[in-house]
C-alpha positions in Angstrom: 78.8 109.2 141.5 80.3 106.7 139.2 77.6 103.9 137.7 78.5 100.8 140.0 80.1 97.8 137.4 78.8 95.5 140.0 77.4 92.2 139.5 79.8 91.6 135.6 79.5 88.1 135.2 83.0 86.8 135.9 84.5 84.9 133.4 83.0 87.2 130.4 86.0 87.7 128.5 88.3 90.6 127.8 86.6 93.7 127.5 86.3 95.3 124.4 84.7 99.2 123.9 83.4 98.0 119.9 81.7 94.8 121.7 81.0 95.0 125.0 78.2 98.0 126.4 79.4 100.2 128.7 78.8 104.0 130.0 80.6 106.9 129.7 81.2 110.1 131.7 80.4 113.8 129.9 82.0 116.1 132.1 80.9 119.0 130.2 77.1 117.9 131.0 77.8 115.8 134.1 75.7 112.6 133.1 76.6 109.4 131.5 75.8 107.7 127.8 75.4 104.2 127.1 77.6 102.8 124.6 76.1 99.3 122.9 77.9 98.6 120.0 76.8 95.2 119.6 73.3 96.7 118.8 74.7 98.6 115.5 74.3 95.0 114.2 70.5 94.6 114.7 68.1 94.6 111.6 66.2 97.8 110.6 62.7 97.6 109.8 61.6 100.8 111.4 61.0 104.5 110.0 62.8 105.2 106.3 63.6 109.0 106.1 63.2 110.9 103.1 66.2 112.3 101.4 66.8 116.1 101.0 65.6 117.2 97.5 68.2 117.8 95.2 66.3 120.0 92.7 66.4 123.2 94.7 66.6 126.3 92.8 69.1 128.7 92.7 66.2 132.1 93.4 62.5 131.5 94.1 60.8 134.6 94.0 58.1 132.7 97.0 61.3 131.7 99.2 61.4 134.2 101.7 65.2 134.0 102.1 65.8 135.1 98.9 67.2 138.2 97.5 64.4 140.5 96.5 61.6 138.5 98.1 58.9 139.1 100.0 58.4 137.8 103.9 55.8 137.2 106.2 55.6 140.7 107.0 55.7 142.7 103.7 58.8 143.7 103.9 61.3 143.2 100.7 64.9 141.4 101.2 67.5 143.6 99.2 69.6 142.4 96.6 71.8 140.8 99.0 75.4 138.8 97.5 76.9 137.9 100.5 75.3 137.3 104.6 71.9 139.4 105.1 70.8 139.1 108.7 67.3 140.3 109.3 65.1 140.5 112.5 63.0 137.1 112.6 59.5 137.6 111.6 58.4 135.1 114.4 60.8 135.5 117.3 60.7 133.3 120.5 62.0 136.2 122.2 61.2 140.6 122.4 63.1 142.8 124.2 60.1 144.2 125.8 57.9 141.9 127.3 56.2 142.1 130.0 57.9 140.8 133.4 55.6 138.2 135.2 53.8 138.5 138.2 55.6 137.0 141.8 54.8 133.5 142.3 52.7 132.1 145.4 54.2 129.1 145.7 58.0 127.5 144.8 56.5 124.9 142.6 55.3 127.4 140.7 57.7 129.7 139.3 58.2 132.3 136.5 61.2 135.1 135.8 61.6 137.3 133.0 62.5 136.6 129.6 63.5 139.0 127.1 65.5 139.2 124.4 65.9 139.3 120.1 66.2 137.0 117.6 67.8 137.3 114.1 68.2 135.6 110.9 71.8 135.5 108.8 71.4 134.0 105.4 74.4 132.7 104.6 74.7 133.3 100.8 72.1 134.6 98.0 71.8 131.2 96.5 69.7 128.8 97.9 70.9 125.5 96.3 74.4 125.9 98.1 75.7 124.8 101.6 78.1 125.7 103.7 80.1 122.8 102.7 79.6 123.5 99.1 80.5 127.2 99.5 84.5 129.0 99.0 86.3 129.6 101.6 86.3 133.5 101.3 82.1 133.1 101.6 82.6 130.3 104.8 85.1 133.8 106.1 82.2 136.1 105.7 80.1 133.5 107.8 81.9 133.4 110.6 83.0 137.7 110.4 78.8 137.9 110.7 79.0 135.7 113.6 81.6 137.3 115.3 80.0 140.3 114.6 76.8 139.6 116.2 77.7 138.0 118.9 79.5 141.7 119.7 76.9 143.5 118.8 74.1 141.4 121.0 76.7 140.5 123.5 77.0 144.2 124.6 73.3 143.8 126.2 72.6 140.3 126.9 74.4 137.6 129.0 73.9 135.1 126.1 74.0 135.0 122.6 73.0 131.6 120.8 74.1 130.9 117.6 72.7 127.9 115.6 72.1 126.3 112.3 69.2 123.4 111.9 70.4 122.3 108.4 68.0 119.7 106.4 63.7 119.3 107.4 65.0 116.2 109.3 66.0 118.6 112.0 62.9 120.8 111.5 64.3 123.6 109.0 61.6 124.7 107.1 63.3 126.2 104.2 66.6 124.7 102.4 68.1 128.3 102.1 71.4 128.1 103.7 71.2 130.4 106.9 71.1 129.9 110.8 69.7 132.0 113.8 70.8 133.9 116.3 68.9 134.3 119.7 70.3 136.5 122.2 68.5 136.2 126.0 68.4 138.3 129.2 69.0 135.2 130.8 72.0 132.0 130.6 70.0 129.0 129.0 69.9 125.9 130.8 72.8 124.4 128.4 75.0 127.6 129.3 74.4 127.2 133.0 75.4 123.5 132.5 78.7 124.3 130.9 79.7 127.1 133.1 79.9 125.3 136.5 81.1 122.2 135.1 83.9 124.2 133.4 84.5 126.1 136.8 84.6 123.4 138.4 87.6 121.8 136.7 89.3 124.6 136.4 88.8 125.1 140.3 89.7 121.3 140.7 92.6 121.2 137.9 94.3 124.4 137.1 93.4 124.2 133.3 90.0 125.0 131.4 88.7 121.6 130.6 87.6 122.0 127.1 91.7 122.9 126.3 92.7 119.8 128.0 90.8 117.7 126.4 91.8 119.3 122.9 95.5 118.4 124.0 94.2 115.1 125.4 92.4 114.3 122.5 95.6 115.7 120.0 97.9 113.3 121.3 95.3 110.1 121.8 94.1 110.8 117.8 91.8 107.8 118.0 88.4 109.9 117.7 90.1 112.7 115.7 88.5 113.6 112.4 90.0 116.3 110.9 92.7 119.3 112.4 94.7 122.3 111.6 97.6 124.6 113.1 94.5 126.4 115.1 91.5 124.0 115.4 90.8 120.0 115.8 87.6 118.6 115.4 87.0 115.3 117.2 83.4 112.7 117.8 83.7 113.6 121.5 84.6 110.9 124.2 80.9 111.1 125.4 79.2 111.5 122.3 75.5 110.8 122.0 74.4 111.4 118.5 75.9 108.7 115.9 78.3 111.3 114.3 78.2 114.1 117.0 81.9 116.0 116.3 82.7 118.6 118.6 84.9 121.6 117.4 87.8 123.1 119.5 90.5 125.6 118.9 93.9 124.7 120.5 95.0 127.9 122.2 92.5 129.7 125.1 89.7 131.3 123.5 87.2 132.7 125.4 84.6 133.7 123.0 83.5 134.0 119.4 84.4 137.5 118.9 88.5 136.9 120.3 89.5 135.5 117.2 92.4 136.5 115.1 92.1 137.0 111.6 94.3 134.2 110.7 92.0 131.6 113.0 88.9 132.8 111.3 90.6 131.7 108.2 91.6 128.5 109.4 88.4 127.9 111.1 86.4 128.2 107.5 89.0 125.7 105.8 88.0 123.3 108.9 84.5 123.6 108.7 84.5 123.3 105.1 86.4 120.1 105.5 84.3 118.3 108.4 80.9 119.7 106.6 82.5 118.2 103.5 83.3 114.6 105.2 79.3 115.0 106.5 78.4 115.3 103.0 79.9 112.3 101.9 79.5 109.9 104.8 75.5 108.9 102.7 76.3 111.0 99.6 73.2 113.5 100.8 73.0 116.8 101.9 74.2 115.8 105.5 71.1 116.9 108.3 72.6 118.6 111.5 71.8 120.9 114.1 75.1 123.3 115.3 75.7 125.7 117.4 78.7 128.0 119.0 79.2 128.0 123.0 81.5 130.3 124.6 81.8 132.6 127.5 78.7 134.6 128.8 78.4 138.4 127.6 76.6 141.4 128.7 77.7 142.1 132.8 79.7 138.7 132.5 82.6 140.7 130.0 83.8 142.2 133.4 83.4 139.1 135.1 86.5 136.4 135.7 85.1 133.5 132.7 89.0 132.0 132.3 87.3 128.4 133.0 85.0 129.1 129.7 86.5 127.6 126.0 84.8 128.1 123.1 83.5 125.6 121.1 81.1 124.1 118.4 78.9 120.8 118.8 77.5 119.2 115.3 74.3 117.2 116.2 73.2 115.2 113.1 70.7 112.4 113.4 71.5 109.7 110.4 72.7 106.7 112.0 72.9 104.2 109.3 72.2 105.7 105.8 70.9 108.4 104.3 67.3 107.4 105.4 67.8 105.8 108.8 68.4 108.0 112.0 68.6 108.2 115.8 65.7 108.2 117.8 66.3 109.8 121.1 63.1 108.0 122.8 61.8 105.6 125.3 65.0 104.9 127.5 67.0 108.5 126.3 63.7 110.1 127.5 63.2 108.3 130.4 67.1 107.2 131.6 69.6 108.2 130.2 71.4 108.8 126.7 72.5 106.0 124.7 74.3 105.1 121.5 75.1 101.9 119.3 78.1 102.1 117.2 81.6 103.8 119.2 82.5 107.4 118.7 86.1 105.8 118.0 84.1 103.6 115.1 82.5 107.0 114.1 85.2 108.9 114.0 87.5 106.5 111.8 84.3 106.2 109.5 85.1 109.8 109.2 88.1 110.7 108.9 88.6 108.5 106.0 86.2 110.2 103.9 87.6 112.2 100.9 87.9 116.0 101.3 86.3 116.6 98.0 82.6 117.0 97.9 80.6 114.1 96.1 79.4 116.1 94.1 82.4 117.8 92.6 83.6 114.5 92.3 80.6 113.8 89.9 81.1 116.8 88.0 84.7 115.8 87.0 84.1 112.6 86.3 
């Protein structure tokens, strides 16, 4: 049901979306954010972040992402020079764990979890990023992701891929590499998506996510950057200051359905958005990421038309390089909230230069 806009004062003035707070629908989550921009105005005196160092070196024989290191375990990373995925040393997740026992009670339920988790370096150095690598090396990226996601999505129903860039999003080492988790069961975030995506289908005749890339293609207000194959927008119903959702145009269903020429074009898009991120502070820009697309496993024989794949970019800085988002108090307890527009973020944005800051600095 829609928030009731009873009880506006008459008399208030024109309505204006950079002024005036209101909510917004997510029809991909079914809930509502609060949008008060006036609040992006308010005086900071609360928690200073520190930066990312910028002194990280190229091989440390103690990082345990490094070529020829040493992990947790003993065991010695080879001489990689491209992606090395490895098993995780810690998983969240085995593929053999015990089932639990049948619950005496509905308020006190437990099912089955199983599963593996792995761990893709993206590149042998570790004082590069993403947005700081070629775009043949961003191509080898996403081959390793389509790659797993085949491999794991063979057996399991879902297959998460994700990247916490920066300690502000609680990666513990500045190596550039991501995760992959792959479950016996659909995540509470993948359940989400798939019946809200059903449902408009059921409702509309169209996937939703592939409407709104059209929608959003011809509105261009909170467009960022886009190509002949992909557009990358701050989303309508964006929470997170920069939040930027990723979205080929044509029907894709999953990671692994790609053509060769949209892999290509998708690592001169991510290059470019991580690139913009970069320079928004001038910092190594903190996010969390992850891919979304149809289940796998027993759900590749199933009917998952009303799936699109996509990306979500999560990162925390609000104001600077040192000031973030706090998703507390009323985000915890109400609902989701956010102070300047995703139409304010997203011009921010898209006017950034495409070269990184720091090529910039080297030429100068």
């Amino acid at each position: 049901m829609e928030p009731s806009l009873a009880g506006a004062a008459e008399g208030a003035g024109r309505f204006r979306a950079s002024e005036h707070q209101h909510v917004r629908y997510n029809p991909l989550r079914d809930d509502w954010v609060l949008v008060s921009a006036h609040r992006v105005k308010r005086p900071w005196q609360g928690q200073l972040e520190k930066p990312p160092p910028e002194d990280v070196p190229r091989w440390d024989p103690k990082n345990p992402l490094c070529p020829g290191a040493t992990r947790a375990n003993g065991e010695v990373n080879p001489k990689y020079e491209g992606t090395f995925v490895f098993p995780n040393d810690f998983p969240a997740l085995h593929p053999d764990a015990p089932e639990p026992d049948d619950s005496d009670h509905p308020l006190f339920r437990a099912a089955p979890a199983q599963g593996v988790c792995k761990v893709m370096c993206f590149h042998p150095w570790s004082d590069l990023t993403l947005p700081l690598m070629s775009l043949p090396e961003i191509r080898a990226v996403i081959d390793a992701w389509a790659e797993l996601a085949t491999e794991l999505g063979a057996s399991y129903p879902w297959v998460q891929i994700f990247e916490n860039k920066g300690a502000m999003m609680g990666c513990s080492n500045p190596h550039p590499h991501c995760q992959v988790w792959a479950s016996s069961f659909l995540p509470n975030e993948a359940r989400l998506e798939d019946r809200t995506q059903r449902q408009h289908l059921s409702e509309h005749g169209v996937p939703m996510l592939l409407e709104y890339a059209e929608q959003e293609a011809r509105r261009k207000e909170r467009l960022v950057v886009e190509n002949a194959d992909w557009l990358v927008v701050v989303p309508y119903w964006a929470t997170w200051p920069y939040q930027t959702l990723l979205l080929p145009r044509r029907h894709v269903c999953r990671l692994q359905d790609l053509s060769d020429s949209e892999k290509d074009s998708l690592a001169s898009i991510m290059q470019r958005l991580l690139i913009k991120y970069d320079n928004l502070f001038e910092v190594s820009f903190p996010y969390s990421m992850g891919w979304h697309g149809a289940p796998t496993g027993a759900f590749l024989e199933e009917d998952c038309r009303h799936w699109q794949l996509h990306a979500h970019y999560y990162p925390p800085l609000l104001r600077s390089a040192t000031v973030r988002k706090f998703m507390v108090g009323y985000e915890m307890l109400a609902q989701a909230q956010r102070d300047l527009t995703p139409e304010q973020a997203a011009e921010r944005l898209r006017s950034l230069p495409e070269v990184h800051y720091k090529k910039r600095a080297e030429e100068v």
